[in-house]
GUMAR-931891 format. One record per residue: residue number from 1; z, y, x of N, C-alpha, C, O in turn. Coordinates in Angstrom, 1 decimal, m for minus. Atoms other than C-alpha are relative to their C-alpha. Layout:
N
     i      nup   nnorth    neast     caup   canorth   caeast      cup   cnorth    ceast      oup   onorth    oeast
   NUM        Z        Y        X        Z         Y        X        Z        Y        X        Z        Y        X
...
//
This chain:
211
     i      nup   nnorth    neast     caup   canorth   caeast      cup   cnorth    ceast      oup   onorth    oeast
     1      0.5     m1.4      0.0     m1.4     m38.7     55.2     m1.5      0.1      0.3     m2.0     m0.7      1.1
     2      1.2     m0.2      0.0     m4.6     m37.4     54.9     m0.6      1.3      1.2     m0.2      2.3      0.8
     3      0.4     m1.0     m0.8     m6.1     m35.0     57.6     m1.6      0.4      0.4     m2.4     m0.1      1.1
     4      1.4     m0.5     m0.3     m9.1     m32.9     57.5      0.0      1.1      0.7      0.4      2.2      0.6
     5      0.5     m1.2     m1.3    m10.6     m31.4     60.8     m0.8      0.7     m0.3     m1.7      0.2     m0.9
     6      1.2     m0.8     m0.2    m12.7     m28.5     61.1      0.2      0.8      0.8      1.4      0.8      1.2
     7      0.1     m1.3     m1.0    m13.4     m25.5     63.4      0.0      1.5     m0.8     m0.7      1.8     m1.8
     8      0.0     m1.1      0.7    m12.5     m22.1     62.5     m1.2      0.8     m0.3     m2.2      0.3      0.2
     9     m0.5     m0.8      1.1    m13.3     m19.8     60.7      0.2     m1.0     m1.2      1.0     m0.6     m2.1
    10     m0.3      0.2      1.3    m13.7     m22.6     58.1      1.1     m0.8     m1.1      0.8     m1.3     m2.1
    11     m1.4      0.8      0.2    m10.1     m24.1     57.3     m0.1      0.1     m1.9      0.1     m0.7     m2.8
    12     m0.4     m0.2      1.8    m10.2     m22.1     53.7     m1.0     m0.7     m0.8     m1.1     m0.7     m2.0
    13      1.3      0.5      1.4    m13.3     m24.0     52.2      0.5     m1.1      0.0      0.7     m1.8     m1.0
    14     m0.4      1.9      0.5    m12.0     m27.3     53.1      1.3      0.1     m0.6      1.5     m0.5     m1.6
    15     m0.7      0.1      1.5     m8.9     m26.2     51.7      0.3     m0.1     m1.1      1.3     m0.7     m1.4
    16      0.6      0.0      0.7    m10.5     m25.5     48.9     m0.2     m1.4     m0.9      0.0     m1.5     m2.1
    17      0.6      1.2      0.1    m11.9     m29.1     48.8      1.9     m0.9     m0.5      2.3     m1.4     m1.5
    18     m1.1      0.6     m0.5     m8.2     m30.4     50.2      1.0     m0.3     m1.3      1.7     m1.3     m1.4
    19     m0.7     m0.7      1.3     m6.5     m28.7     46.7     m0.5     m0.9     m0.8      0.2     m1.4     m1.7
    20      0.3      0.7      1.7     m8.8     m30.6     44.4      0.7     m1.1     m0.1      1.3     m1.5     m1.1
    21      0.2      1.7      0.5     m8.3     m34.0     45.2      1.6     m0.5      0.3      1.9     m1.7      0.3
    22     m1.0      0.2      0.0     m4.6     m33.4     45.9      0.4     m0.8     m1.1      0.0     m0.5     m2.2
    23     m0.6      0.3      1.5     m2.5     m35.9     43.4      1.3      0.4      0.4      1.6      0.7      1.6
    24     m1.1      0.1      0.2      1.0     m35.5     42.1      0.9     m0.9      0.4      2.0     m0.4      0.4
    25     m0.5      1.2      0.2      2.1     m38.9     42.8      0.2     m0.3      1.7      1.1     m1.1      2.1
    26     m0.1      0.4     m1.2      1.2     m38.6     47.0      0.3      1.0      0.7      0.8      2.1      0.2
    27      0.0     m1.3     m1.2      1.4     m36.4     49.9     m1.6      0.6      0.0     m2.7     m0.1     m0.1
    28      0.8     m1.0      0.1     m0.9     m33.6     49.9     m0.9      0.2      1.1     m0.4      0.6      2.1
    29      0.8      0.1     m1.1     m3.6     m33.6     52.1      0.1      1.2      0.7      0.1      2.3      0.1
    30      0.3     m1.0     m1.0     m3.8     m31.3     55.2     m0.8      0.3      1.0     m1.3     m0.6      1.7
    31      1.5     m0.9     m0.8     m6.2     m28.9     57.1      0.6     m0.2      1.5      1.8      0.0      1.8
    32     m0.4     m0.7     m1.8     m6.0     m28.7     60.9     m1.4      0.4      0.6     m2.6      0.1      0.6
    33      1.3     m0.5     m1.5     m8.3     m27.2     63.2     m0.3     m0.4      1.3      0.6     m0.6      2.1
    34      0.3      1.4     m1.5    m10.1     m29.2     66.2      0.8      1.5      0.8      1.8      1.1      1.5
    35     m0.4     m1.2     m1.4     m9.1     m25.6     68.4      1.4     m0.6      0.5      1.7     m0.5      1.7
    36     m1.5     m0.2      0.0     m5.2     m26.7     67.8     m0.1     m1.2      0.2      0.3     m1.5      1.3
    37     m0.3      1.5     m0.5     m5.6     m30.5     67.7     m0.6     m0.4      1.3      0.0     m1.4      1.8
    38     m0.1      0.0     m1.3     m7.0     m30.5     71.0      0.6      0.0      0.8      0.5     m0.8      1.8
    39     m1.1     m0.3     m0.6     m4.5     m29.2     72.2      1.2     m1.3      0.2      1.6     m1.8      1.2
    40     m1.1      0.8      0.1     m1.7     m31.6     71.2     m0.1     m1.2      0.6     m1.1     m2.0      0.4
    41     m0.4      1.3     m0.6     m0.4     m34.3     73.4     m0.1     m1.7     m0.7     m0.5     m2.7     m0.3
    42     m0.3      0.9      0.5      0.6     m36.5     70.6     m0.9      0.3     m1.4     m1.0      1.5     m1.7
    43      0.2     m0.6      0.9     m1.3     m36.7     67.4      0.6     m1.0     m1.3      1.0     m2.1     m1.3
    44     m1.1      0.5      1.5      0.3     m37.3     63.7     m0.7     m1.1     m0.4     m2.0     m1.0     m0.6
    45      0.7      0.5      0.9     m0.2     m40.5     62.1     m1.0     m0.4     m1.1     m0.1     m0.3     m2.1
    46      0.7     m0.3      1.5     m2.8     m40.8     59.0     m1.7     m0.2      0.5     m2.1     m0.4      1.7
    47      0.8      0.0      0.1     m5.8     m40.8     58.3     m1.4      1.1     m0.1     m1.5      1.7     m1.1
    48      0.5     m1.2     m0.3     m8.5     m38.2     59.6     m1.4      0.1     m0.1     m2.1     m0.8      0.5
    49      1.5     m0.3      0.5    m12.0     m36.8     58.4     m0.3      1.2      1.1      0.5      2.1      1.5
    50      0.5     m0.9     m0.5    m14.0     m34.9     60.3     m1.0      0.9     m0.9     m1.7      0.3     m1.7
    51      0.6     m0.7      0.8    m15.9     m31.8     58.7     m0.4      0.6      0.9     m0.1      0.4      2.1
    52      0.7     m0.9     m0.8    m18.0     m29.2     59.6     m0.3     m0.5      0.8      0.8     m0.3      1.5
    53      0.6      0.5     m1.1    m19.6     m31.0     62.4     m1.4      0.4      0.1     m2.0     m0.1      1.0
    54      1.1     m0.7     m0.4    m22.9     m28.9     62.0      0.3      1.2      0.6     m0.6      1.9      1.0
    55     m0.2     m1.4     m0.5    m20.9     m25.8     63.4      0.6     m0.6      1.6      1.6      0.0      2.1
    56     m0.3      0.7     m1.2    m20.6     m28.2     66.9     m1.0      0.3      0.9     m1.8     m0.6      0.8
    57      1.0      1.0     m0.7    m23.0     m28.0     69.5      0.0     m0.3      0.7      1.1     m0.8      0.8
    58      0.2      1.5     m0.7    m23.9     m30.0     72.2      0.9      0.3      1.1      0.9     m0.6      1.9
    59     m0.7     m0.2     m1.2    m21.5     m28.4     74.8      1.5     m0.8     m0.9      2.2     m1.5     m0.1
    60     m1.2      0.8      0.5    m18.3     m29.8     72.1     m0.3     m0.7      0.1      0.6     m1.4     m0.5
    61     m0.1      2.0      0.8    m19.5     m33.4     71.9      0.9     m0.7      1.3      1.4     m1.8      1.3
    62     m1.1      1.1     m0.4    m17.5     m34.5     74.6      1.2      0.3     m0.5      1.8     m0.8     m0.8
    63     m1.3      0.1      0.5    m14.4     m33.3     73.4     m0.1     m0.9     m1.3      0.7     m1.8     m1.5
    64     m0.3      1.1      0.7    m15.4     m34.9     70.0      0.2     m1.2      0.3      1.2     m1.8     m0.2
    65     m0.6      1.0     m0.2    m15.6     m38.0     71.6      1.1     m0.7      0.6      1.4     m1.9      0.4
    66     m1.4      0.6     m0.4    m12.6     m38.2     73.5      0.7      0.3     m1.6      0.9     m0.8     m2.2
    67     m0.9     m0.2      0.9    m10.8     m36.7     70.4     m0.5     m1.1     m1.2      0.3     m0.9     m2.1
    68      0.0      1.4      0.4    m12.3     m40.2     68.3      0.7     m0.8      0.5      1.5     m1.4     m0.1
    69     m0.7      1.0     m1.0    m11.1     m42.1     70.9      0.8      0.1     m0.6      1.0     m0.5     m1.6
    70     m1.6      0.1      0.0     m7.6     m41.1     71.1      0.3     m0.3     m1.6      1.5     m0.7     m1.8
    71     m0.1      0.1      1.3     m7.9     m41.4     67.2      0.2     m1.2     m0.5      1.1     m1.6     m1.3
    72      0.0      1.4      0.3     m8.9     m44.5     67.2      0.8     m1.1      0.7      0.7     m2.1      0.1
    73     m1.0      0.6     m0.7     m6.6     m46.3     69.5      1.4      0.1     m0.4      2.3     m0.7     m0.5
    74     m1.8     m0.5      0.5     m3.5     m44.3     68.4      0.4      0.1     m1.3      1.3      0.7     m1.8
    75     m0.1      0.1      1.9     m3.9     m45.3     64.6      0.0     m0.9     m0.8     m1.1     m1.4     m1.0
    76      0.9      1.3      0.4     m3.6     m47.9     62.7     m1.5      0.2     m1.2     m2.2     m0.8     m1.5
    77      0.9     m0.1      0.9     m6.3     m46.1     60.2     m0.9      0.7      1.1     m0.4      1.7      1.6
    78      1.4     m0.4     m0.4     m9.7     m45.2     62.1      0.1      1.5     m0.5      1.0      1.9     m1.2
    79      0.3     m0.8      1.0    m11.0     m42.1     61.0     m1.1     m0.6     m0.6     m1.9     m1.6     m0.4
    80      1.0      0.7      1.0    m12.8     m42.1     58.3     m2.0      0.1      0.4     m2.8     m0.8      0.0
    81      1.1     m1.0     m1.0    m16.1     m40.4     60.0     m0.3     m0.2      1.4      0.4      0.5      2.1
    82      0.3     m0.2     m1.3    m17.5     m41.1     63.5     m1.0      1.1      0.0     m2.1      1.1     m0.6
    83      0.4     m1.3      0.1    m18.4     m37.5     64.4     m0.7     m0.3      1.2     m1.1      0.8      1.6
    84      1.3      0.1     m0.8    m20.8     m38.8     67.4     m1.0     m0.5     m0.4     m2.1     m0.5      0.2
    85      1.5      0.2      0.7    m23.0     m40.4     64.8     m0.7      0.8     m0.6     m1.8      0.5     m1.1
    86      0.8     m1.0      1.2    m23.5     m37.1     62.8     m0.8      0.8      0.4     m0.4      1.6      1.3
    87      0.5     m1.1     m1.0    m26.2     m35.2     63.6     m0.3      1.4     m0.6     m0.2      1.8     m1.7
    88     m0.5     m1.5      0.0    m26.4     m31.6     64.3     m1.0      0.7     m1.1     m1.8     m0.1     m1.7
    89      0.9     m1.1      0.7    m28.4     m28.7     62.3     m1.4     m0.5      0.6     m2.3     m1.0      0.0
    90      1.6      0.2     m1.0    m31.3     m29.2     64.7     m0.3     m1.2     m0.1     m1.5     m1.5     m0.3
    91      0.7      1.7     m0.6    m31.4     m32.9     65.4     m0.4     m1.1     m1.9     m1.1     m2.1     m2.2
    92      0.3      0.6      1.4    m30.9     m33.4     61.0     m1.8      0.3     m0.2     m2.6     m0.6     m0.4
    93      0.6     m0.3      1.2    m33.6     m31.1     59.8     m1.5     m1.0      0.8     m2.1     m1.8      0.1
    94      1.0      0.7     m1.1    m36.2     m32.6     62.6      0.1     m1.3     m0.5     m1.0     m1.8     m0.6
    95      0.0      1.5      0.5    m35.4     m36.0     61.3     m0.5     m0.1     m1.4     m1.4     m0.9     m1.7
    96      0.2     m0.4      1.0    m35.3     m34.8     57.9     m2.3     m0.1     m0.6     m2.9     m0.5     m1.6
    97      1.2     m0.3      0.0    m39.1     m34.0     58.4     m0.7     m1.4      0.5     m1.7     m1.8     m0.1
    98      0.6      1.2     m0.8    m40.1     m37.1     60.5      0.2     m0.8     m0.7     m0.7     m1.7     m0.6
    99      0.1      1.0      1.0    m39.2     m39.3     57.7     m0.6      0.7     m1.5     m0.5      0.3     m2.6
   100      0.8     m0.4      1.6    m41.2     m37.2     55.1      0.5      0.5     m1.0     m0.1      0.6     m2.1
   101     m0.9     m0.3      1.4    m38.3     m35.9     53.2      0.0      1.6      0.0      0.4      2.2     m1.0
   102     m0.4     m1.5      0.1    m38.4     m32.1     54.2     m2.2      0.4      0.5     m2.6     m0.2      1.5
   103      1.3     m0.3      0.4    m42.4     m30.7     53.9     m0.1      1.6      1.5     m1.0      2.2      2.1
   104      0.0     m1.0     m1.4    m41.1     m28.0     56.8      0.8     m0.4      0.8      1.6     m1.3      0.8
   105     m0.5      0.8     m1.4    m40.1     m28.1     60.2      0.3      1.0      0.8     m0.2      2.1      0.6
   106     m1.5     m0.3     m0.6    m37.4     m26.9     62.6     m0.6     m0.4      1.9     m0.8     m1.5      2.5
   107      0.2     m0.1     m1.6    m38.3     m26.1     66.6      0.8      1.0      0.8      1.0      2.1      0.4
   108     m1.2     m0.4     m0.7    m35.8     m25.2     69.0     m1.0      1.5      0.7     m2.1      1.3      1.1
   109      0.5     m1.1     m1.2    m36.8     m21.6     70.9     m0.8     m0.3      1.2     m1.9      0.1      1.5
   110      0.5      0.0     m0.9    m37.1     m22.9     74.0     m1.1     m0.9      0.1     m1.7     m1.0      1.2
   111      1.4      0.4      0.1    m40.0     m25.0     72.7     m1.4      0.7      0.2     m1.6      1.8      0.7
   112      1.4     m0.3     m0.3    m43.7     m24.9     72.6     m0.1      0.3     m1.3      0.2     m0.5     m2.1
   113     m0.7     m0.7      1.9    m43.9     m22.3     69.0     m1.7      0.3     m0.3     m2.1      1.1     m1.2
   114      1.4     m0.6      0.7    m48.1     m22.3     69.1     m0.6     m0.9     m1.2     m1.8     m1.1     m1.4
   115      0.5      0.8      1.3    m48.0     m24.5     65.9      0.7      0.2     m1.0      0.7     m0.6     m1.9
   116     m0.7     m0.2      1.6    m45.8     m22.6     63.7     m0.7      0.4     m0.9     m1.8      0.9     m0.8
   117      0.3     m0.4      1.4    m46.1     m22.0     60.1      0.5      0.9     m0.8      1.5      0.6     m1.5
   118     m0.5     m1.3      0.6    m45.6     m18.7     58.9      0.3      0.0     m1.2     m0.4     m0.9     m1.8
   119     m0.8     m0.6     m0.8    m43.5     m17.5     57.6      1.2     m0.6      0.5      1.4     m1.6     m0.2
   120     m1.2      0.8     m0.7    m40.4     m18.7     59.7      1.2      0.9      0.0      1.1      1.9     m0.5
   121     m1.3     m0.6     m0.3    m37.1     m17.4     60.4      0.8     m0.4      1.3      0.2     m1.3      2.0
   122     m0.4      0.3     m0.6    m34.8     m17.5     62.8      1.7     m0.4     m0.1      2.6      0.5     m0.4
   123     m1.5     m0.1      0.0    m31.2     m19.0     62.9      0.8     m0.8      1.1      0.2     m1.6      1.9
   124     m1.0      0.8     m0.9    m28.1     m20.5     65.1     m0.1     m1.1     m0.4     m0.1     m1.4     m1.6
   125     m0.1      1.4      0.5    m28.0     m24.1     65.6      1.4     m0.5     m0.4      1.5     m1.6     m0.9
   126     m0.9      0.3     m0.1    m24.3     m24.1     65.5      0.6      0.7     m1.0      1.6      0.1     m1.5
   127     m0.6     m0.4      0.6    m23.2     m21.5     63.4     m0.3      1.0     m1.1     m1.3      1.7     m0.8
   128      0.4     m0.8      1.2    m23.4     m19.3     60.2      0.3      1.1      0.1      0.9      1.7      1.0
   129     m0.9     m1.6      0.0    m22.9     m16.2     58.9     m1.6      0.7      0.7     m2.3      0.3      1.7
   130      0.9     m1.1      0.1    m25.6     m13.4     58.4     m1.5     m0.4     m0.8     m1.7     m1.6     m0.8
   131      0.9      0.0      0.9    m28.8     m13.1     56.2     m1.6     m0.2      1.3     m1.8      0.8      2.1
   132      1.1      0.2     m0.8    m32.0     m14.0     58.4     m1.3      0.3     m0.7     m1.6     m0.2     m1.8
   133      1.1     m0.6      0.2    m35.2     m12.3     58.2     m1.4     m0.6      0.0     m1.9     m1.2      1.0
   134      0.9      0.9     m0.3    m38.2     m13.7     57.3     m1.6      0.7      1.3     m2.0      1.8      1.8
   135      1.3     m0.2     m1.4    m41.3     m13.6     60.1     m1.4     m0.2      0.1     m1.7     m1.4      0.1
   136      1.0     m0.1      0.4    m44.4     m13.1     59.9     m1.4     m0.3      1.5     m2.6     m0.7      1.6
   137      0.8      0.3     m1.8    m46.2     m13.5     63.5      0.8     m0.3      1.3      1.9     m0.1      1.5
   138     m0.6      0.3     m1.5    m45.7     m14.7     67.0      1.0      1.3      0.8      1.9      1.4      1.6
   139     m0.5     m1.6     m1.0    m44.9     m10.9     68.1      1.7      0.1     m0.8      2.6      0.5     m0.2
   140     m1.0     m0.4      0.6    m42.0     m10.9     65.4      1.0     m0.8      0.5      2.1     m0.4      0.7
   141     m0.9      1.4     m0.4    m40.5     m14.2     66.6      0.8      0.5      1.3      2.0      0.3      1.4
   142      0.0     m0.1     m1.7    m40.5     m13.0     70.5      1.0      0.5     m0.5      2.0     m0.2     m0.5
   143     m0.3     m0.8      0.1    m39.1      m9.8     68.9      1.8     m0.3     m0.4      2.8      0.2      0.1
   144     m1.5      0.7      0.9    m36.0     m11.7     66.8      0.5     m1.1      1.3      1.6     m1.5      1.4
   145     m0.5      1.0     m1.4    m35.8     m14.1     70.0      0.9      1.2      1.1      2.1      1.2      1.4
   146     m0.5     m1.2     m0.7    m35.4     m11.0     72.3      1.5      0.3     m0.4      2.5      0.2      0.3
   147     m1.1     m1.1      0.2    m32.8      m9.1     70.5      1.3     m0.8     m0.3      2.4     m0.2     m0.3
   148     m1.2      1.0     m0.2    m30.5     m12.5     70.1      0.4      0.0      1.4      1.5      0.3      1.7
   149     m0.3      0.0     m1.5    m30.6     m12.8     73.7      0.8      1.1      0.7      1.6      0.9      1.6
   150     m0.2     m0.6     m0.3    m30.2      m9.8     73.9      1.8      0.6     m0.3      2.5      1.2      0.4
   151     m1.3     m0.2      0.1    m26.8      m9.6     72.1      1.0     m1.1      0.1      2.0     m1.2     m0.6
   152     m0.8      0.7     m0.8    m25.5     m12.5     74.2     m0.3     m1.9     m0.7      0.5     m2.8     m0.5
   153      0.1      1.2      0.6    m27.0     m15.6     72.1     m1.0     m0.6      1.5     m1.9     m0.2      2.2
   154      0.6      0.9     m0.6    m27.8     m18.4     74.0     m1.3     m1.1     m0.3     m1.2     m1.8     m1.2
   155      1.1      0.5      0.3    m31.4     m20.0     74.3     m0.2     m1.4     m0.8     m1.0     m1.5     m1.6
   156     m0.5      0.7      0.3    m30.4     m23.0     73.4      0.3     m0.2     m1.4     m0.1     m1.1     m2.1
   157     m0.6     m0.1      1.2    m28.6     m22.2     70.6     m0.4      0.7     m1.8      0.1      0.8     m2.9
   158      0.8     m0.4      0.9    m31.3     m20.9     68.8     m1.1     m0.4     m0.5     m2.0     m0.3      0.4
   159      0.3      0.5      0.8    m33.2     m22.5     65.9     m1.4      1.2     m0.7     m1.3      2.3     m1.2
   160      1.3     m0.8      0.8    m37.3     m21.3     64.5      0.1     m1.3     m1.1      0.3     m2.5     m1.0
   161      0.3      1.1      1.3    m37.5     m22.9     60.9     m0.9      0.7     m1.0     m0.8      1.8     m1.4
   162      1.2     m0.1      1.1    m40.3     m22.9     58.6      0.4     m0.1     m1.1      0.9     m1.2     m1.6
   163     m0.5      0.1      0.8    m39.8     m21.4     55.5     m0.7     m0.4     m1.1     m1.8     m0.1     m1.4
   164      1.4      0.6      1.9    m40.9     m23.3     51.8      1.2      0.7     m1.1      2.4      0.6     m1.5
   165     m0.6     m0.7      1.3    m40.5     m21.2     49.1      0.4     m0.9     m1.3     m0.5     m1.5     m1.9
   166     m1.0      1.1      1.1    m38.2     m23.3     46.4      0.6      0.8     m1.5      1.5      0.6     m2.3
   167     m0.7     m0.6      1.3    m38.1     m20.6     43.4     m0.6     m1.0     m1.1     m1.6     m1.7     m0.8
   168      0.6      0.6      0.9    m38.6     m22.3     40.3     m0.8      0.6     m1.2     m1.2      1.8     m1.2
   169      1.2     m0.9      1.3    m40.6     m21.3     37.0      0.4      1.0     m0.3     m0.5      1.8     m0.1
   170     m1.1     m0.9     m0.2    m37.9     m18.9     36.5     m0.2      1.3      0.8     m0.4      2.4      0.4
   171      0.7     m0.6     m1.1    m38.7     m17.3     39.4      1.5      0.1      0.7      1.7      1.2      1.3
   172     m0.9     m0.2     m1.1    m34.9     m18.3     41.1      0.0     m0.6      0.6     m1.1     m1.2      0.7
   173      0.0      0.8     m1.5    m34.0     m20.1     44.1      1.5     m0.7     m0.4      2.3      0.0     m1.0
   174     m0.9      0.1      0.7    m31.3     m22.7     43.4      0.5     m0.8      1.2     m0.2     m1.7      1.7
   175     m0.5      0.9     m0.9    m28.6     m24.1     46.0      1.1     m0.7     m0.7      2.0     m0.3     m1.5
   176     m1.1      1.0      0.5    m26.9     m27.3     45.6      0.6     m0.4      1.2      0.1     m0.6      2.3
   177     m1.2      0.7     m1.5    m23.7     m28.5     47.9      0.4     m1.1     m1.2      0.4     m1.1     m2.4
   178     m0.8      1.5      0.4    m22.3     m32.2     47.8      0.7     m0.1      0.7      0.5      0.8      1.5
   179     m0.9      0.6     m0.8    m19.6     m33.7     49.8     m0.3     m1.7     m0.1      0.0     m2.4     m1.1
   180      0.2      1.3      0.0    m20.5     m37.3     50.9      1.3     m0.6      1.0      1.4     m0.8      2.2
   181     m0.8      1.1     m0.4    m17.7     m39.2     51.2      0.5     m1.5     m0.2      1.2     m1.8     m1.2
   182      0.0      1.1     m0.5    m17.6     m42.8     52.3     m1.5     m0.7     m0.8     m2.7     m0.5     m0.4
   183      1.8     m0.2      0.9    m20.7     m43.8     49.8      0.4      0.9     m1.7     m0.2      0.5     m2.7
   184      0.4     m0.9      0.7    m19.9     m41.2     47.3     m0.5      1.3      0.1     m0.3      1.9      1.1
   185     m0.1     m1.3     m0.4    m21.1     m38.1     46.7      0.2      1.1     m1.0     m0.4      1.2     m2.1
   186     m0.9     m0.5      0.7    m19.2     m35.7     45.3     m0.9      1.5     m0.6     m0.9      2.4      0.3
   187      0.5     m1.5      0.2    m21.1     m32.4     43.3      1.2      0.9      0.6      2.4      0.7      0.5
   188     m0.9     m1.3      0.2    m19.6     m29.2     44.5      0.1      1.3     m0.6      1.1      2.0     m0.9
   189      1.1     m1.5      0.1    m22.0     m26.2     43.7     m0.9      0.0     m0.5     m1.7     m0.9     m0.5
   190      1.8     m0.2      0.1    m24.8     m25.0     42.5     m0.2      1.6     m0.3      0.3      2.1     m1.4
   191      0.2     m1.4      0.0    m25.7     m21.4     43.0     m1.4      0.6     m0.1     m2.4      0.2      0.5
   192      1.6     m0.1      0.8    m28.6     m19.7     41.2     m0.5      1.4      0.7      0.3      1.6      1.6
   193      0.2     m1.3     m0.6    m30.3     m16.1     42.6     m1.3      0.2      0.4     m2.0     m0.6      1.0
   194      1.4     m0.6     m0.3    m33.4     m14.0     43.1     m0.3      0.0      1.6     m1.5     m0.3      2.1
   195     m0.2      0.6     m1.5    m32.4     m14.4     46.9     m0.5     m1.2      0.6     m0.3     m2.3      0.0
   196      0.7      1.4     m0.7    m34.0     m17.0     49.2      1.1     m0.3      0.8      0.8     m1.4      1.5
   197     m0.7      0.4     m0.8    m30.5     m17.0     51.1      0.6      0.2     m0.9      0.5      1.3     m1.6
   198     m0.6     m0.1      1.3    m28.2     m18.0     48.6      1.2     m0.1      0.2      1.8     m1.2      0.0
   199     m1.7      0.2      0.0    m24.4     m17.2     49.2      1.0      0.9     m0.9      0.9      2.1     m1.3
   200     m0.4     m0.5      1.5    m22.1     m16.4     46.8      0.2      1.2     m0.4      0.7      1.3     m1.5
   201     m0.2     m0.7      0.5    m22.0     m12.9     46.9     m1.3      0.6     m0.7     m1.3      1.7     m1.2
   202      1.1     m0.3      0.1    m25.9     m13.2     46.1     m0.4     m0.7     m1.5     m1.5     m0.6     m2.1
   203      0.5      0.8      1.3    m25.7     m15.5     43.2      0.0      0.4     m1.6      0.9      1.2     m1.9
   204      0.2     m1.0      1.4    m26.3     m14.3     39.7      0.6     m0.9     m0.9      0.4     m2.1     m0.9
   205     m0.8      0.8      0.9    m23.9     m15.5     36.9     m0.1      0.4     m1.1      0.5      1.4     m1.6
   206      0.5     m0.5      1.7    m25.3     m15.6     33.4      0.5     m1.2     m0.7      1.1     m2.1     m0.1
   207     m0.5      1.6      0.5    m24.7     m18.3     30.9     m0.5     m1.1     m0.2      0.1     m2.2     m0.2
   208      0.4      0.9     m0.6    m27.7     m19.9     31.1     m0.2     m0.6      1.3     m0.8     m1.6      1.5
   209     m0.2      1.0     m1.4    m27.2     m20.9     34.8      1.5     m0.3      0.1      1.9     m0.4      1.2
   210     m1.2      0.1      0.0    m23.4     m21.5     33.9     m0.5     m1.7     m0.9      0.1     m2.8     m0.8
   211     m0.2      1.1      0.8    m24.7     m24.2     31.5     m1.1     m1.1      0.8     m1.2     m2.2      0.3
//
């Protein structure tokens, strides 16, 4: 059996994923949630993937690593994934950049922010969900720093990223998702839109971006 972990809310996308590559011929792969497998004393034999491991941060990583452990001792299949080598939103895009592959760059809040590159935004290192504003000066930043704090986000947990504008001739913005599993990588998406935050209720469906 096949078992893919993630953290709620996102069970339905890997779902999603879980449905495609279901065959006829085996047992059907299943979702669990680290909240629930934590929990359990004993865990089910099979074979287990970890996902979503950018919606982790650094206060879960010991439980991920005990919950590898117990994984890997209590199975004769490993998982597939060691989820203490993956790194997080913050620790990718910073590397991302240090090797020359991303042209912007990603500084934690409670850094030193007198060498940003306007304009920037602001987002959670751990988790999604909501449309982020782009920023135009230091006064705006404090301002979008402030009022997270203010509604109980932790300093920590908060992400300044420099934004590069990526429309093309066109004049859209175009996001691509993959799934890399073991050395493949699997297309999943590609979502087209006048939007610089591109989620699917924002993406524009014509037939030239269908084709």
């Amino acid at each position: 059996m096949i078992y893919f972990l993630t953290r709620r809310p996102s069970e339905e996308y890997v779902w999603d994923y879980a449905k495609r590559i279901a065959r006829p011929e085996g047992p059907s792969p299943q979702v669990l949630c680290f909240e629930d497998v934590l929990e359990e004393k004993e865990l089910s034999q099979g074979l287990y993937v970890f996902t979503g491991l950018n919606r982790f941060g650094p206060a879960l990583g010991e439980a991920l690593v005990a919950l590898q452990e117990d994984l890997s001792e209590g199975s004769p299949l490993k998982p597939l994934n060691d989820p203490t080598k993956a790194l997080g939103r913050f620790e990718l895009l910073r590397a991302l950049h240090e090797h020359g592959l991303n042209d912007f760059r990603v500084f934690g809040a409670w850094e030193d922010l007198s060498d940003l590159r306007f304009p920037v935004f602001v987002r959670d290192r751990s988790q999604d969900g909501g449309i982020p504003t782009l920023l135009h000066s230091f006064r705006e930043v404090e301002a979008e720093v402030g009022w997270a704090l203010f509604r109980g986000a932790d300093l920590s947990e908060l992400l300044i990223v420099e934004f590069q504008d990526t429309r093309g001739e066109d004049g859209s913005y175009r996001k691509y998702s993959a799934y890399i599993v073991g050395g493949d990588v699997i297309p999943v998406s590609l979502e087209i839109g006048r939007d610089w935050v591109l989620r699917y209720p924002r993406a524009e469906f014509t037939e030239e971006g269908l084709e």
